[in-house]
DRENPA-3360 file (N, C-alpha, C; in nm, 2 decimals, always signed):
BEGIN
1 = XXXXXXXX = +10.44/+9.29/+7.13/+10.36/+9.39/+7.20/+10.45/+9.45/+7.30 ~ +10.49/+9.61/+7.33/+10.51/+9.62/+7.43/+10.49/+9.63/+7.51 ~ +10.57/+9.57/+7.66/+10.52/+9.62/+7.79/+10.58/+9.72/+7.86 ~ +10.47/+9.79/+7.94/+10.55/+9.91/+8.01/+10.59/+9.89/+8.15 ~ +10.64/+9.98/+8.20/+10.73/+9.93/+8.31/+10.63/+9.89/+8.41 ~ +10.49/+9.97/+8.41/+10.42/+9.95/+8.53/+10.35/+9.87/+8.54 ~ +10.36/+9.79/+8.42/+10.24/+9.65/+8.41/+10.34/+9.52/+8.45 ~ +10.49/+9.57/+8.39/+10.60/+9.47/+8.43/+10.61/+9.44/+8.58;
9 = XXXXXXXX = +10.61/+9.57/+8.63/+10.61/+9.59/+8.79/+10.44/+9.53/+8.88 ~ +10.35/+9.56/+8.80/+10.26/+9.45/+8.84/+10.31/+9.33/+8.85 ~ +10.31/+9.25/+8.75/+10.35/+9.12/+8.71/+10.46/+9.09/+8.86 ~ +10.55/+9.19/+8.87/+10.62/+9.11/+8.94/+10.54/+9.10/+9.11 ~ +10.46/+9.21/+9.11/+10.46/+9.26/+9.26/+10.36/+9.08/+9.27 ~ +10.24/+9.05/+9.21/+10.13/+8.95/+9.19/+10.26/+8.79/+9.19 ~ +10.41/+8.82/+9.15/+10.46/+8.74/+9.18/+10.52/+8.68/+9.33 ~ +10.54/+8.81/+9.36/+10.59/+8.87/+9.53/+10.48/+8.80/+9.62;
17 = XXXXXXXX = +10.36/+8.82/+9.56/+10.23/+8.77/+9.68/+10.21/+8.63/+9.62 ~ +10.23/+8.61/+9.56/+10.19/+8.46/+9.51/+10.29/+8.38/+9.58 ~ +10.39/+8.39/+9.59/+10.51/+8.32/+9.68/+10.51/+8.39/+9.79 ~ +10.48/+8.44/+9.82/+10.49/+8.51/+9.96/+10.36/+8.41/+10.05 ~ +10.25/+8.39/+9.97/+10.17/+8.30/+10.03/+10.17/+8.17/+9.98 ~ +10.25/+8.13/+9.89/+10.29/+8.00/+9.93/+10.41/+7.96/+9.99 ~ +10.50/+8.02/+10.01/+10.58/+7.95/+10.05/+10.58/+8.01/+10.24 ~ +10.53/+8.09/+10.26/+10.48/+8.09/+10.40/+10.37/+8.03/+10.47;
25 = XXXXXXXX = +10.31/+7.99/+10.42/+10.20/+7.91/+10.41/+10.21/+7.78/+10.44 ~ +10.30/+7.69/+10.39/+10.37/+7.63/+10.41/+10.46/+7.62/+10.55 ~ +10.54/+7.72/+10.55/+10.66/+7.78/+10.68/+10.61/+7.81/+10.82 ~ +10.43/+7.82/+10.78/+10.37/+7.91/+10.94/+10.42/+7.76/+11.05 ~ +10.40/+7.64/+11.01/+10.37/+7.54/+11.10/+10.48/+7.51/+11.17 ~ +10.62/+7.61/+11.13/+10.81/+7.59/+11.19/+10.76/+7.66/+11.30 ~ +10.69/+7.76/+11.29/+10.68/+7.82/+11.39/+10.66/+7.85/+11.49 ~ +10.61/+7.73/+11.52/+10.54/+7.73/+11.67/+10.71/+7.65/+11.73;
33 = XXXXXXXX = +10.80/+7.65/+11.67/+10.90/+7.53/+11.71/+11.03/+7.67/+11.77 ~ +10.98/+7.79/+11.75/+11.10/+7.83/+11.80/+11.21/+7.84/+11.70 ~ +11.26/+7.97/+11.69/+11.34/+8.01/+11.58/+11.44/+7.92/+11.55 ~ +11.52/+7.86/+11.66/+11.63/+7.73/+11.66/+11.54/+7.64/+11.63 ~ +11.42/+7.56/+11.64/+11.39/+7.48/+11.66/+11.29/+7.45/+11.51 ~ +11.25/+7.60/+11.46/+11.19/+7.59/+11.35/+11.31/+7.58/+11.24 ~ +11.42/+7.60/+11.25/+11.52/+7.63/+11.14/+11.58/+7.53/+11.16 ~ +11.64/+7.40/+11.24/+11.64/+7.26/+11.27/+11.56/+7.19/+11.22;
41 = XXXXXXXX = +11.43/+7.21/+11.25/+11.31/+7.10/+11.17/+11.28/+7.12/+11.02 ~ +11.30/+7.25/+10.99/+11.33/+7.26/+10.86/+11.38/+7.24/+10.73 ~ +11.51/+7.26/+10.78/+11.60/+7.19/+10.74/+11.66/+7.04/+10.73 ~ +11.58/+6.98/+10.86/+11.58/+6.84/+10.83/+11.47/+6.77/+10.73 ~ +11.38/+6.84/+10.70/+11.26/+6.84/+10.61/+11.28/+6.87/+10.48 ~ +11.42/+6.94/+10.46/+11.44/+6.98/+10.35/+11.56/+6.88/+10.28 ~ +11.61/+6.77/+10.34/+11.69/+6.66/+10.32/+11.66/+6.54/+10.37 ~ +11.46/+6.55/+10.36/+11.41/+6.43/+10.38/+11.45/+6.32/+10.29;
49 = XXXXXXXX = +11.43/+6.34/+10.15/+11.49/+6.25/+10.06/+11.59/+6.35/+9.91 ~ +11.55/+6.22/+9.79/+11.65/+6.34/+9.72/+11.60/+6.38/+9.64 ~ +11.43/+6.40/+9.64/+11.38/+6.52/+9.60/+11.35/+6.63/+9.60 ~ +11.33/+6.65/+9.74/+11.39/+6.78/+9.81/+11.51/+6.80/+9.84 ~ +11.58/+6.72/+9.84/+11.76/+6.75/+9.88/+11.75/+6.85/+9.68 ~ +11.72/+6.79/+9.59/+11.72/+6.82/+9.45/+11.70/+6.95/+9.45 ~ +11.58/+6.96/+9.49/+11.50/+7.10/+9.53/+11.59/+7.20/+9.60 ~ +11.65/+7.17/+9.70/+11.70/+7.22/+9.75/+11.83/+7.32/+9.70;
57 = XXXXXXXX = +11.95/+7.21/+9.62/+12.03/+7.26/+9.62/+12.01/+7.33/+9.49 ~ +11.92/+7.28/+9.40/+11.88/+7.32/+9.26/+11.81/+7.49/+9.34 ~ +11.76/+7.52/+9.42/+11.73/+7.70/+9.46/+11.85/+7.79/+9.51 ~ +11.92/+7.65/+9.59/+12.06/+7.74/+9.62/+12.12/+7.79/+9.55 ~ +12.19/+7.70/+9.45/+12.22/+7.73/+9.32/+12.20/+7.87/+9.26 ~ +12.09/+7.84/+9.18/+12.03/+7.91/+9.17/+12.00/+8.06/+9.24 ~ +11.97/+8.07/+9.35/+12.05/+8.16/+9.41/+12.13/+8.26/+9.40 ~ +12.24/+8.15/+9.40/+12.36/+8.22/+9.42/+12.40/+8.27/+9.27;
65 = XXXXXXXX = +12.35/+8.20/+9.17/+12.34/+8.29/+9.06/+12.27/+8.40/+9.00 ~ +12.15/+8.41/+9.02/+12.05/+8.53/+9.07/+12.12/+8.69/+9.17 ~ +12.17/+8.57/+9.31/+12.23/+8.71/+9.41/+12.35/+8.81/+9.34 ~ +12.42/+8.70/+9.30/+12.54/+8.78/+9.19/+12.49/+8.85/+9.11 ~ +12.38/+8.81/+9.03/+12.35/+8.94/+8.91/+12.30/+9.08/+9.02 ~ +12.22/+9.04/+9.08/+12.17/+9.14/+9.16/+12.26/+9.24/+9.18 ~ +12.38/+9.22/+9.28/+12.45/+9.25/+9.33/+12.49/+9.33/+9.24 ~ +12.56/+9.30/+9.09/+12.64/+9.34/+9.01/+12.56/+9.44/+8.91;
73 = XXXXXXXX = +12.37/+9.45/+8.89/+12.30/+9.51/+8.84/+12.27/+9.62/+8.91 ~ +12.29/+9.61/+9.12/+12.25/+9.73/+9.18/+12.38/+9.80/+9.14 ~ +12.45/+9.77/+9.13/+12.56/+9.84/+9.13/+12.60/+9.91/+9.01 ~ +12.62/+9.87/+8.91/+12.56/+9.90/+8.79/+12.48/+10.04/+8.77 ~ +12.36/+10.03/+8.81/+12.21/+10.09/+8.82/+12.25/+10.21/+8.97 ~ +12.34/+10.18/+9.03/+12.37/+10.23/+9.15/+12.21/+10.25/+9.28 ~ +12.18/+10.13/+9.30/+12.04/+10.11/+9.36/+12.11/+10.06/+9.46 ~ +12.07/+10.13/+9.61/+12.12/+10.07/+9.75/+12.04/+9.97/+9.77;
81 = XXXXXXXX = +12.08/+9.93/+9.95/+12.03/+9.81/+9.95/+12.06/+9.69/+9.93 ~ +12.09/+9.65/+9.81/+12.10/+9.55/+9.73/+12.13/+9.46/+9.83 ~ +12.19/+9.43/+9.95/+12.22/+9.32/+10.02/+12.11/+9.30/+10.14 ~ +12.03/+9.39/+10.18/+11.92/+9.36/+10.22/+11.79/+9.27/+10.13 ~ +11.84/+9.30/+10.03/+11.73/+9.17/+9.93/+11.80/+9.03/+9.95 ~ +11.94/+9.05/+9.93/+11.99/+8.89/+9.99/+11.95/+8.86/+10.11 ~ +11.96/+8.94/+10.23/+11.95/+8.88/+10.36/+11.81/+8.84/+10.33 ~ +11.70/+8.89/+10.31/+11.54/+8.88/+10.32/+11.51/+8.75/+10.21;
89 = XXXXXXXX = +11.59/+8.76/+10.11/+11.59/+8.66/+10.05/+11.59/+8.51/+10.08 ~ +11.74/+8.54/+10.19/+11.77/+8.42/+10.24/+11.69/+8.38/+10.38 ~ +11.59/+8.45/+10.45/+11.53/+8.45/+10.55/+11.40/+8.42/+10.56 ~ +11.33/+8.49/+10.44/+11.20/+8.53/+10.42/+11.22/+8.38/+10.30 ~ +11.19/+8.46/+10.18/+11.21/+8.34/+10.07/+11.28/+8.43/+9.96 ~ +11.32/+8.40/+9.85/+11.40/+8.41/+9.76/+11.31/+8.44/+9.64 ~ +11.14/+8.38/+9.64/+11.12/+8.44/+9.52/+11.04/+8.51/+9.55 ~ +11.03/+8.57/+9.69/+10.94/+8.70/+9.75/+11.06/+8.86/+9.71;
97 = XXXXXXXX = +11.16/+8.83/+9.75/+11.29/+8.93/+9.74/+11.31/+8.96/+9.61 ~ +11.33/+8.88/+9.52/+11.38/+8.91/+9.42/+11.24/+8.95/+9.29 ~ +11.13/+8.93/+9.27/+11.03/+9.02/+9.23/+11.05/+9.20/+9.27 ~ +11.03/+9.22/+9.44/+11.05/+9.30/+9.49/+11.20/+9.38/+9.42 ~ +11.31/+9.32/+9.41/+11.44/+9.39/+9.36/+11.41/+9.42/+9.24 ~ +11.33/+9.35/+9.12/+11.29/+9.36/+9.00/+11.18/+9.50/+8.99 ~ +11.13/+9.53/+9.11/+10.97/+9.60/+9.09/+11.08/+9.78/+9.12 ~ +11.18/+9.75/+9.18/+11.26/+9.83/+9.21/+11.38/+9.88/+9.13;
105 = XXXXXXXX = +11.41/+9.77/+9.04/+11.47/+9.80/+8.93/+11.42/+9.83/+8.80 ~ +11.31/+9.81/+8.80/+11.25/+9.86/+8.70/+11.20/+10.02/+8.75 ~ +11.20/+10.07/+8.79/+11.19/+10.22/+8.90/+11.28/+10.27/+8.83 ~ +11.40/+10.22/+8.91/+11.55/+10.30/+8.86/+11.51/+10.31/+8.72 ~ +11.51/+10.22/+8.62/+11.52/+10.25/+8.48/+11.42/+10.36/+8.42 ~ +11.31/+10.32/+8.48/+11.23/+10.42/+8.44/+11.29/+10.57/+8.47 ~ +11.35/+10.58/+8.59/+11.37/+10.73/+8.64/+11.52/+10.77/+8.53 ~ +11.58/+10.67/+8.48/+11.65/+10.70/+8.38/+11.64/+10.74/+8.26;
113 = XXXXXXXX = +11.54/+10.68/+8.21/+11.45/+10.69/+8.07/+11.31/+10.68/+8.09 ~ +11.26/+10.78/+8.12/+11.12/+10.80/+8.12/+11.06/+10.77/+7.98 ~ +10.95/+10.69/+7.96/+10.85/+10.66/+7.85/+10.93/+10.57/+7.77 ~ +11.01/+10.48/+7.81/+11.07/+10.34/+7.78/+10.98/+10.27/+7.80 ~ +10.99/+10.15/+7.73/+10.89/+10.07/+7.75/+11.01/+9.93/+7.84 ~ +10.94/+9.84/+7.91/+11.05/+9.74/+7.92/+11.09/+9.63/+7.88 ~ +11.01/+9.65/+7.72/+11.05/+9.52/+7.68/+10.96/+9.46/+7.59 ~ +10.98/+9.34/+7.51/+10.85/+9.31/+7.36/+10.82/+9.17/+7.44;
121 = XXXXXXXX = +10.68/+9.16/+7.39/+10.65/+9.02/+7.45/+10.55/+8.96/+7.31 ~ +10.59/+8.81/+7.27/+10.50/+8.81/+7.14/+10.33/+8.76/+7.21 ~ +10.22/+8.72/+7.12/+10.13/+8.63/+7.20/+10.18/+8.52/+7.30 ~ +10.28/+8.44/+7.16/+10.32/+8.30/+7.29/+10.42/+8.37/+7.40 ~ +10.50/+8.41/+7.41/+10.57/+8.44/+7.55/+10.42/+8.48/+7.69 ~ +10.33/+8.55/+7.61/+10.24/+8.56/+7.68/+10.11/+8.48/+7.73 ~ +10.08/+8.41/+7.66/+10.04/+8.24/+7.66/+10.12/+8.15/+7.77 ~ +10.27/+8.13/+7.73/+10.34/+8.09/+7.83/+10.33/+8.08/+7.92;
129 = XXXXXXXX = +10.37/+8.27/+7.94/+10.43/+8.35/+8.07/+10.25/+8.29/+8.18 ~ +10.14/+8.33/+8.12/+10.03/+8.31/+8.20/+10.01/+8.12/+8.23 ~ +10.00/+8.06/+8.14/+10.03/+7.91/+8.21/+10.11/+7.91/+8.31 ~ +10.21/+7.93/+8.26/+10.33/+7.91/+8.39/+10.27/+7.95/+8.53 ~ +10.20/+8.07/+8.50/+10.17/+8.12/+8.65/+10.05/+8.04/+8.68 ~ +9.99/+8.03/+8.58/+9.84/+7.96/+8.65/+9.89/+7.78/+8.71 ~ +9.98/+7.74/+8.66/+10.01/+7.57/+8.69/+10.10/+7.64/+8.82 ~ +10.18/+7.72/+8.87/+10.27/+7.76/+8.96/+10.15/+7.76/+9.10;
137 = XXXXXXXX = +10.08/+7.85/+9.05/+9.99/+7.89/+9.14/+9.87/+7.76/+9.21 ~ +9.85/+7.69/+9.11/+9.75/+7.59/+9.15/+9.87/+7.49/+9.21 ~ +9.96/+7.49/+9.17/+10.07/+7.34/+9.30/+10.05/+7.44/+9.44 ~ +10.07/+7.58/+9.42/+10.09/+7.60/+9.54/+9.99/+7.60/+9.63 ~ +9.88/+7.62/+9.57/+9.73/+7.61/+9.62/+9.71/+7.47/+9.63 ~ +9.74/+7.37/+9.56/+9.77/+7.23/+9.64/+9.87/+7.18/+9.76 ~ +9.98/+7.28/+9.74/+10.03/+7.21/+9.86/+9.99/+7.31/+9.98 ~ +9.93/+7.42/+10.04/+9.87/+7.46/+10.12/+9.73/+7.43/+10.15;
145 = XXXX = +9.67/+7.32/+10.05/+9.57/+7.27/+10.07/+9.57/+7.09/+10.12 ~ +9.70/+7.03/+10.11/+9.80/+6.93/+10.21/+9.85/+6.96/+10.30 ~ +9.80/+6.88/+10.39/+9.82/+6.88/+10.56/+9.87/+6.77/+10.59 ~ +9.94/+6.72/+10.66/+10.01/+6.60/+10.66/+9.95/+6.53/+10.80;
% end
């Protein structure tokens, strides 16, 4: 089935808010600690053990493989910016940014090729694609529903 750009660009924007409230949601409670003091306790929270150490460096990673494509796609695509998605990335969160660069690269394409579609999806990719989000979404609605 095809999808078109604007339903792709949903998809991602619905991904943008979905991480955007959970992983801030999470983050509000650094903040009463003071920007030095929220980014210290954080970080020591984030090398509590080595499942989150796992976590951790398994996003970095990752990351840094993601920021490279970016980088090398805005450029590519000739789309500015591109390093303000890293900085917000790295400040804000990483899978609030990078939906957002997606919702915006899919723009560029479109204004290149108007009435493209972006892409084939079978049932099961879409089967998938929706579990994934619905089991994504209910951890994160569990862990903002844990308070410690």
């Amino acid at each position: 089935m095809p999808i078109s750009r604007k339903a792709l660009c949903f998809a991602y924007g619905l991904i943008a808010v979905l991480a955007f409230v959970g992983t801030w949601g999470n983050g509000l409670p650094y903040l009463s600690l003071g920007f030095v003091g929220a980014n210290v306790q954080f970080w020591t929270d984030a090398a509590v053990n080595p499942a989150s150490r796992f976590l951790t460096l398994d996003i970095f990673f990752f990351g840094l493989a993601v920021f490279t494509w970016m980088v090398l796609e805005a450029r590519r695509l000739g789309m500015r910016g591109v390093w303000l998605y890293l900085l917000f990335g790295t400040v804000v969160a990483i899978s609030v940014t990078v939906p957002i660069f997606l919702i915006n690269r899919e723009r560029t394409l479109a204004a290149r090729e108007p009435g493209s579609a972006a892409g084939t999806l079978g049932m099961f990719d879409i089967v998938g694609l929706v579990l994934l989000t619905v089991g994504f979404a209910v951890y994160a609605a569990m862990t903002l529903l844990h308070r410690q």
